[in-house]
C-alpha positions in Angstrom: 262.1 -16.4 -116.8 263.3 -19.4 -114.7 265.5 -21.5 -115.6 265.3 -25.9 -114.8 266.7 -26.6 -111.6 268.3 -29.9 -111.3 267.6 -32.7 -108.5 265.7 -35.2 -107.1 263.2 -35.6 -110.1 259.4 -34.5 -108.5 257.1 -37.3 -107.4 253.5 -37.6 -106.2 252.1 -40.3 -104.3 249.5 -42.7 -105.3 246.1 -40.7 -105.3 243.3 -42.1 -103.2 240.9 -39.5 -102.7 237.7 -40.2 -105.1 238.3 -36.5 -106.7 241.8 -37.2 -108.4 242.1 -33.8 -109.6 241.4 -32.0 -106.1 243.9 -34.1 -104.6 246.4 -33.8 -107.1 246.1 -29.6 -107.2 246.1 -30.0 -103.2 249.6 -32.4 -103.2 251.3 -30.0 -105.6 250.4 -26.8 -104.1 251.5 -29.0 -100.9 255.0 -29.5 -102.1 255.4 -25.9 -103.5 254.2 -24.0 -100.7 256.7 -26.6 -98.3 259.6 -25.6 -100.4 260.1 -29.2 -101.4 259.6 -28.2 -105.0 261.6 -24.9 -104.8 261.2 -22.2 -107.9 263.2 -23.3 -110.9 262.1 -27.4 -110.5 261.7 -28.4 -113.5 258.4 -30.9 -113.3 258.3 -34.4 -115.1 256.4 -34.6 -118.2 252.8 -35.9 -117.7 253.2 -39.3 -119.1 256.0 -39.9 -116.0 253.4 -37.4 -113.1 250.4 -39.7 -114.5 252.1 -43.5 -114.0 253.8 -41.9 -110.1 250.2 -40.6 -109.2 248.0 -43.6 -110.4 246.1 -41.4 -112.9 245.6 -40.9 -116.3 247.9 -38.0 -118.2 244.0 -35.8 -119.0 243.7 -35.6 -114.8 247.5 -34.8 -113.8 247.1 -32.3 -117.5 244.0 -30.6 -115.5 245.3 -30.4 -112.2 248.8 -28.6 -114.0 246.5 -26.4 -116.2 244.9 -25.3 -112.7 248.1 -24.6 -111.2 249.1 -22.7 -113.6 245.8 -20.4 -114.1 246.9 -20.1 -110.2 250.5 -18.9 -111.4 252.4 -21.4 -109.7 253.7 -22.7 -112.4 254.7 -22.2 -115.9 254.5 -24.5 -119.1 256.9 -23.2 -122.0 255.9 -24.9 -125.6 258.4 -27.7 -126.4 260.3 -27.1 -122.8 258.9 -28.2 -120.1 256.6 -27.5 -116.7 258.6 -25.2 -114.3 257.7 -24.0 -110.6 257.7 -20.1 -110.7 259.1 -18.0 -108.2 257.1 -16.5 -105.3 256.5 -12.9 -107.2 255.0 -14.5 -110.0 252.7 -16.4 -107.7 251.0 -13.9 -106.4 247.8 -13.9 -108.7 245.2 -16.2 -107.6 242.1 -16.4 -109.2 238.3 -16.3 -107.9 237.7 -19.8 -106.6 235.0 -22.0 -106.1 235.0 -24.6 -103.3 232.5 -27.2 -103.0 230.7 -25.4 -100.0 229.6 -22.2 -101.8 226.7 -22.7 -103.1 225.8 -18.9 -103.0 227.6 -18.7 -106.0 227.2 -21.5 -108.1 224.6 -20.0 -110.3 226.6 -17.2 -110.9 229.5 -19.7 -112.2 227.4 -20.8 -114.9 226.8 -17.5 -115.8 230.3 -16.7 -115.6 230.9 -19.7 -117.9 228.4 -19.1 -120.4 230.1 -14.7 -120.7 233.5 -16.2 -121.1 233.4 -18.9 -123.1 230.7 -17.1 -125.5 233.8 -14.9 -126.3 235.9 -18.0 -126.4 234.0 -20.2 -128.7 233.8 -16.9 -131.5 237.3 -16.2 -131.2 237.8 -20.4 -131.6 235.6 -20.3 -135.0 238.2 -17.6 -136.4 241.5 -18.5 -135.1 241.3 -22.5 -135.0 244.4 -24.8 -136.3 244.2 -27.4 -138.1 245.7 -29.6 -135.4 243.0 -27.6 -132.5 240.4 -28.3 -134.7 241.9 -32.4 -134.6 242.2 -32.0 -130.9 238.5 -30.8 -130.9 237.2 -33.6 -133.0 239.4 -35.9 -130.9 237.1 -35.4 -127.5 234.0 -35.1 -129.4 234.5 -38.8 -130.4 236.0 -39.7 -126.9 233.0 -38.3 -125.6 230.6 -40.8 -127.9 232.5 -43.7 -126.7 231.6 -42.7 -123.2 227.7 -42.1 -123.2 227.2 -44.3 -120.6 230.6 -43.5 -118.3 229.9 -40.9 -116.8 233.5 -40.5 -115.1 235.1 -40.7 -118.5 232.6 -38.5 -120.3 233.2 -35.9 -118.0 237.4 -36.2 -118.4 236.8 -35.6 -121.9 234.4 -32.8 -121.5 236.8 -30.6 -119.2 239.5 -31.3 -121.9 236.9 -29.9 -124.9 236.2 -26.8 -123.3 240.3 -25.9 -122.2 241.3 -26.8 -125.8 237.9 -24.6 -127.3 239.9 -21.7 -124.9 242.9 -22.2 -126.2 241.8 -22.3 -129.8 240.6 -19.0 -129.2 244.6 -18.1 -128.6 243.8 -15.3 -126.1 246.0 -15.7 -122.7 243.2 -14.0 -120.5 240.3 -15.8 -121.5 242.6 -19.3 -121.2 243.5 -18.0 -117.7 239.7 -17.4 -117.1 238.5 -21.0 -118.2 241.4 -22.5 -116.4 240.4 -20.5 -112.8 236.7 -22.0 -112.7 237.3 -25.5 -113.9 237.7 -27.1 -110.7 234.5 -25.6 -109.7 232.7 -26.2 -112.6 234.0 -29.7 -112.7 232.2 -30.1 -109.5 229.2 -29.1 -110.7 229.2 -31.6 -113.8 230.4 -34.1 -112.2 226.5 -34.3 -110.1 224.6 -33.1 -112.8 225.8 -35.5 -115.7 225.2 -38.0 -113.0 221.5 -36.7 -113.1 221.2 -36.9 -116.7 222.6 -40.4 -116.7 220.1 -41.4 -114.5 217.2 -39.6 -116.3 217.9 -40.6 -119.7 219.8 -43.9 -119.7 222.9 -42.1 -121.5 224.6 -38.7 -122.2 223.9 -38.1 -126.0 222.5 -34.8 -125.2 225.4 -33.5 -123.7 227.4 -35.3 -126.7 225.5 -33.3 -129.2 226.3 -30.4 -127.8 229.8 -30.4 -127.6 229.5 -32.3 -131.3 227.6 -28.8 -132.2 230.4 -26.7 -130.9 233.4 -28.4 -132.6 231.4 -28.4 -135.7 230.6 -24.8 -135.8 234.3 -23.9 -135.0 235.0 -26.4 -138.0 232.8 -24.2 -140.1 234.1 -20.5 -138.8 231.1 -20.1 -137.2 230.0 -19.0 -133.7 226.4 -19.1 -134.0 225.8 -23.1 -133.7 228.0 -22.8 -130.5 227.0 -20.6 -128.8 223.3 -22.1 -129.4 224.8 -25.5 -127.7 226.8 -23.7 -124.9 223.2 -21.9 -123.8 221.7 -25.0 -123.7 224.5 -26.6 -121.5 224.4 -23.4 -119.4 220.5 -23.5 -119.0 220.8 -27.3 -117.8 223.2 -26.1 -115.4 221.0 -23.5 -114.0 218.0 -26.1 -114.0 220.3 -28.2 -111.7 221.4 -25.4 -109.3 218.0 -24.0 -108.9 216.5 -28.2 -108.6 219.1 -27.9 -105.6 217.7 -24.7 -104.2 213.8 -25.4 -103.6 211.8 -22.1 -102.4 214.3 -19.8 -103.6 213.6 -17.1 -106.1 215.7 -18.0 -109.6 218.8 -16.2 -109.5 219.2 -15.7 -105.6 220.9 -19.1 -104.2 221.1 -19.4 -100.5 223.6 -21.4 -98.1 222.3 -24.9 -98.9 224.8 -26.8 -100.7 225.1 -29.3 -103.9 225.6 -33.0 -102.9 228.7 -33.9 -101.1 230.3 -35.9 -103.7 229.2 -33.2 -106.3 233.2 -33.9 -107.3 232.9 -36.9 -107.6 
């Protein structure tokens, strides 16, 4: 284990880019790979990354969560945010750029394995205060039915707390390595459904049906919700793919601020 390093305290400079978390991920990984934040640097808590980057703390908490599924960093409870050294950076997990489209349908298939497993083991092992955090989103997510940007911030929070509810470090990892992709996805098709019907409720009850059936121990009403969200998100990749058999996506790809 590393231990904090002491020096110049970490910056980031104001993000301009229109996807905040891409470009936050990309500056970090930046100033890790240059050696300007060696092993051992301690980061700044989120609060101080946030008000240096021009972001709210969700986006610099999701672009940290991603560097970490990417084992460039590590978070210790109560501690801190520390850069690891270059042995235990060598995993890096399956990712998903903007371009492949080949595999996109495959993601939401991807999702909809892991986070079935997720969302049982969440409805068994839940805290009190997880369950809060839960409950938290849902009602940030009904204050946003119409903000598409927003609703989105709070979805990709709900499902990283749902994993780590579950309090299983592989499955966590596993959410964590396809949420930038996935987030890409969304991002278009919740622009879709905003367009179609006026708001997001539907996505809303969704995620409301999955915090309440963790509430109540029980997977079932979930898992129910999470296929629907999957099968919108197949809908939306195959809507994208016209002439192609279901299940066989070719070299076409989503819209170009699908991240957006």
């Amino acid at each position: 284990m590393t231990s904090g390093r002491r020096g110049p305290r970490p910056e980031l400079a104001r993000v301009r880019r229109v996807s905040v978390v891409d470009s936050l991920v990309e500056q970090m990984t930046r100033k890790i790979l240059g050696g300007e934040w060696p092993p051992g640097t301690a980061l700044p808590s989120l609060r101080q990354f946030a008000a240096s980057a021009g972001v709210s703390m969700l986006t610099v908490r999701e672009a940290v969560r991603t560097l970490q599924a990417r084992g460039w960093v590590e978070t210790r409870q109560g501690v801190g945010t520390f850069v690891l050294e270059p042995e235990a950076s060598r995993f890096v997990p399956w990712q998903l750029g903007a371009s492949d489209v080949a595999e996109y349908r495959e993601l939401v298939e991807a999702r909809e394995a892991i986070e079935s497993t997720v969302i049982a083991l969440a409805a068994r092992r839940r805290t009190a205060a997880e369950l809060a955090v839960l409950t938290g989103l849902v009602d940030r997510m009904a204050a946003a039915l119409t903000d598409r940007d927003r609703f989105l911030e709070a979805d990709a929070e709900f499902h990283v707390a749902v994993a780590e509810a579950a309090h299983n470090r592989i499955l966590l990892r596993s959410m964590l390595a396809i949420r930038l992709p996935l987030r890409r996805l969304m991002a278009d098709r919740l622009r879709e459904e905003l367009a179609e019907h006026g708001d997001l409720t539907r996505s809303w009850e969704d995620h409301r049906a999955i915090a309440e059936g963790i509430r109540a121990g029980a997977a079932e009403p979930g898992c129910a919700a999470l296929a629907r969200i999957a099968a919108r998100g197949r809908s939306y990749v195959d809507s994208k793919l016209p002439g192609l058999p279901p299940g066989r996506p070719g070299n076409r790809t989503p819209d170009d601020d699908a991240g957006r």
